[in-house]
Every structure is written in C-alpha cells, then in structure tokens.
N, C-alpha and C positions, 0 to 999 in steps of 0.2 A: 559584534565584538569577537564572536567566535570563529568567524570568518578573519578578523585579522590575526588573533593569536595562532590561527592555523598558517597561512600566509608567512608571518613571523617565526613559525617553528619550521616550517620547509625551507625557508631562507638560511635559518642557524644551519641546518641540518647539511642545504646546499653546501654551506661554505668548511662545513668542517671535513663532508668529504672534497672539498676540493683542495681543502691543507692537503688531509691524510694523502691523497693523490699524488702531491708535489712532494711531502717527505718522503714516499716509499720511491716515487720517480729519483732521488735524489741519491737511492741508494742502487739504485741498478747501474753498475758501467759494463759498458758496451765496446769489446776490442774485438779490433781483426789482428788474425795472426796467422802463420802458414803453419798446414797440419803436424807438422814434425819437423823441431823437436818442441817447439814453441808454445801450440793448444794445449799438447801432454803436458806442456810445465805451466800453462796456465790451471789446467783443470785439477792440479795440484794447491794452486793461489787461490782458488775460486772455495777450497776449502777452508783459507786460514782467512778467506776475508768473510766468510758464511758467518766465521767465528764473532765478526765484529758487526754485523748485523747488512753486510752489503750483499747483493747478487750478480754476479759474472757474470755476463752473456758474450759466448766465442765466436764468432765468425770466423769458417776457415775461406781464408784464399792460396790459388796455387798459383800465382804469378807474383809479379813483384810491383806492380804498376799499380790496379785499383784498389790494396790496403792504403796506397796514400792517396789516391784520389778520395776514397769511401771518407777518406778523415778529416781532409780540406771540405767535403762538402758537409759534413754533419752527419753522417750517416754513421759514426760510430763513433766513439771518447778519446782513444785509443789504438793503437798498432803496436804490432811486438813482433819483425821481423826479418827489421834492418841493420846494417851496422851503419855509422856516422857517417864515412864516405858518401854513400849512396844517399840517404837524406839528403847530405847537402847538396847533392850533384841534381836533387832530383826539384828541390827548390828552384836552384839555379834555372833549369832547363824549363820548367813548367808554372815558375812563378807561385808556386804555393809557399804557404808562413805556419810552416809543420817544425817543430820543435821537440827535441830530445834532452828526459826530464830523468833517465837511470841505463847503467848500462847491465846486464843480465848475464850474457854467457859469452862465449866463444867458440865458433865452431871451423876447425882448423879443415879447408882448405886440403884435400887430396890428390893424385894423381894418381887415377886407375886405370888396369892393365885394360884392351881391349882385343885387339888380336895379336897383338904383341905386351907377353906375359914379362918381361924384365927387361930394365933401361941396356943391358947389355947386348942385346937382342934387337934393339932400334933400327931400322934399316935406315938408307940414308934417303931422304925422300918420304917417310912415313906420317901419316898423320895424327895429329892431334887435338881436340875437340878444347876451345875452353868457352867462357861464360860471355857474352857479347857487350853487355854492360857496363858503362867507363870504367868504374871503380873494381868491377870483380873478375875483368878483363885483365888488368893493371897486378891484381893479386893474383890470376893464375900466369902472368907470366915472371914476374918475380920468381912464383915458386918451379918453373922453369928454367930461370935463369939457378935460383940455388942448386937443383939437381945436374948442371953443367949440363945442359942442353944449347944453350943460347944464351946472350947478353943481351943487354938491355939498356940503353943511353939512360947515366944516372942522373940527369937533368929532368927527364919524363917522370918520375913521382909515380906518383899515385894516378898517374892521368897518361901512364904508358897505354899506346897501341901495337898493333903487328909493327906497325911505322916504326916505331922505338926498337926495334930489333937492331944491333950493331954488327953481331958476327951468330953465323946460323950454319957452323959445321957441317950437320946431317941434313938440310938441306929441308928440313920438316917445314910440311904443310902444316898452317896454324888454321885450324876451321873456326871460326867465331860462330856460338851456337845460343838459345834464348835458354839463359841459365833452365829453366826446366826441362828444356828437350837436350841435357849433356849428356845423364846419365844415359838415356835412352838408345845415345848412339853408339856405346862404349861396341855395338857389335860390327859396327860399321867403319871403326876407325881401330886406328893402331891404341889411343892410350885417350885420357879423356881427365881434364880437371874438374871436378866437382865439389857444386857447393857444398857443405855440408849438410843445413837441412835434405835438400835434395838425396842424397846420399845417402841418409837414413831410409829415407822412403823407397829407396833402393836398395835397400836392404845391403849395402856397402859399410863393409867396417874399417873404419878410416887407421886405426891399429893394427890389422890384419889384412888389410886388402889395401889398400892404398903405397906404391912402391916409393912414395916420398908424400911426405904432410909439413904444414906449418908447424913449427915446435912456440911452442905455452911462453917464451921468452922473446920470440921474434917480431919484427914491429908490426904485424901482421894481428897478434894476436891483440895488442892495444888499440891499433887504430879498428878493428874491422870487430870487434868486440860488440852483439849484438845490443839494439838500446829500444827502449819505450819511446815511442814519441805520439805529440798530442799538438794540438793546433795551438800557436803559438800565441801567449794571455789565458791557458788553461793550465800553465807551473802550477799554480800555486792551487787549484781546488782540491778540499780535501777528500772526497773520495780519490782522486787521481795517485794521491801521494799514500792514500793506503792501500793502492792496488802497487804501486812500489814496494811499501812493505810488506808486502806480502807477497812478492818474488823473490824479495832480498830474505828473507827468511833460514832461517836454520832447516824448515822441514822439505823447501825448494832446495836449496842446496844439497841436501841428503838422497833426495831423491835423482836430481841431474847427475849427482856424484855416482850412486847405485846401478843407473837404467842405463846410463850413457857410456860407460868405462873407458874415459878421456875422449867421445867422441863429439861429445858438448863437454864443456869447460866451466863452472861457474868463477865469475871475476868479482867476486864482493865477498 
C-alpha cells in the first residue's frame, strides 16, 4: 500500500510540475529583432511586460533574411524589424505564411554624404550606394527622385528598379548594396542611402547628417512603417498581443521619442 501511495504521490507530483512547466513556458516569448533601434525598444517592452508577469527573450539579428526564416520555422514567436512592403515581398518570394499583427515605428530613410559632402557638389557620373532589396531599393530611389536627382517611371510603385530610371541628368552610378553593407561604403562612394536602423548603428544622424530624409507625412512613412510579425494563425494568442501592448505603450513611446530625436518615429 505504501508502495502505491508513493507511486501515486510521484505521479501527482509529475504532473503538477508539468503544468507549472507549460504555464511558465506560456509566459516566455521569444522575438528576433535587429540590434538598433528595435532590441533597445524592445528591452524597454520587456520591462512593461515583466509587469504583467511575461518574459522577453531578444534575439539580435544583423541581416534581414533569417529574422523571418527563424519565425516560419519556430524558432522564435516573433520578429520586430520590418516594414509591410518587405513581409509581403518576402512571403511572395519564399512562400512563408508570416503575418503582420502592429505597426511600431518609422524610420525615415536618408541620403548621406560620402566623398561628396552636398547635392550641389554631385559630379556628373558619381556614385551612389542604395539598399538592394525590392522594397527598400524602390524607397531609396523615390527618395532620389524627391532630391531631383533622377525620375523614376510612376507605374513602377513600390517594385521600382535602376530599370525604372526615366531621365538621369548627372549621369550617376546607382550601386545596389546588401542593405547592411550601405552604410559601410559611404567612404567608397559619392553619397549613400541608408536604412535607418542601419544608420543608427552607424552612428548616422538622420536630422544632422543626412542631406535629404523622408519627411513623417510622406507615403514612405505609412507604407514602410516598421511592424510585428508572427506566423500566420498566432493573431490572436495572448501573450503575442501583450507584447503589442507593450510597444504601443505610453513609456515605449517616451522613450523612442527621447533617445531617437525624430530618427525613429513612434506611429501609434
């Protein structure tokens, strides 16, 4: 008898830590995000969600590719890096079912000097560095085209290439570069568009250093408006949606507003 009641008491015992197991696993999520400006404003989220009894775990990546591979496979809950364009574009091309559940920030898009310091100064022939990638290719030439450098066939959308070039005055070389290696070449090129995380981490101040930026009104800033995304049929879980609330926040907002001074944008 004492042998089953023992038996019976290891089994209870079993199973309650196997709850406790599953409810604390329930409160951990798990995002990849690129180190700046993204992690810094998650590790801000990670404090208002402590509050509500979840824990954050951040994965940084510096490329823009295995945050959403990591996500299509399970390897994390979460991604905080992209703007909507590229999700979709990346769907499209790779066949993943990743889905965009808040939109976060905005980070506008610069044009920095690199051996040539003002657009007045552009030789004719000179080169210029932008993002390689359909969507942010598309947005640094747009913001080429606003600076009157070049036009741009307004049929091409959001899905412009060099191809989509209509008329090219100065005669500029457009070098297509792996969004992370743009900043890098600013010393090897005349001028150089950069993303904005990127740019941070280049210690690039997109108010001060940048000789043209997307302005907070332009479609730029709605459509390329950075967002959460999560494998698509995980909308609705509710740790997911209080890790939204808790980027949409009053004390993330205060903080992007403070550390960034207009170089990240909060949009909510």
């Amino acid at each position: 008898m004492k042998k089953v009641i023992s038996l019976l008491t290891v089994a209870v015992l079993s199973i309650f830590v196997f709850v406790g197991c599953s409810a604390s696993d329930d409160k951990i999520i798990t995002i990849g995000a690129s180190p700046s400006p993204h992690a810094e404003i998650l590790g801000v989220a990670k404090e208002v969600l402590a509050e509500e009894g979840y824990t954050l775990e951040i994965k940084e990546f510096t490329d823009y590719v295995v945050p959403n591979t990591a996500l299509d496979s399970g390897d994390i809950d979460a991604n905080f890096f992209q703007h909507k364009p590229y999700l979709d574009d990346f769907n499209a091309q790779k066949g993943t079912e990743l889905a965009s559940i808040a939109t976060i920030h905005y980070e506008p898009l610069g044009l920095y000097p690199g051996k040539t310091t003002s657009l007045n100064e552009l030789a004719d022939g000179a080169t210029i560095a932008v993002p390689n990638d359909t969507t942010n290719e598309a947005r640094a030439l747009l913001l080429l085209e606003s600076a009157g450098l070049i036009k741009v066939d307004p049929n091409a959308g959001l899905q412009a290439t060099i191809r989509d070039i209509t008329d090219n005055p100065k005669n500029l070389v457009i070098k297509e570069i792996e969004a992370a290696q743009v900043a890098r070449m600013l010393e090897d090129v005349d001028m150089a568009v950069v993303n904005g995380n990127y740019a941070l981490l280049a210690e690039l101040d997109v108010e001060n250093d940048a000789l043209v930026k997307e302005e907070k009104d332009s479609l730029a800033a709605t459509t390329y408006a950075n967002i959460v995304a999560v494998h698509q049929g995980d909308e609705e879980r509710e740790d997911l949606k209080a890790l939204v609330k808790a980027l949409q926040s009053e004390k993330v907002k205060e903080f992007i507003q403070e550390k960034y001074e207009g170089s990240v944008v909060p949009m909510f």
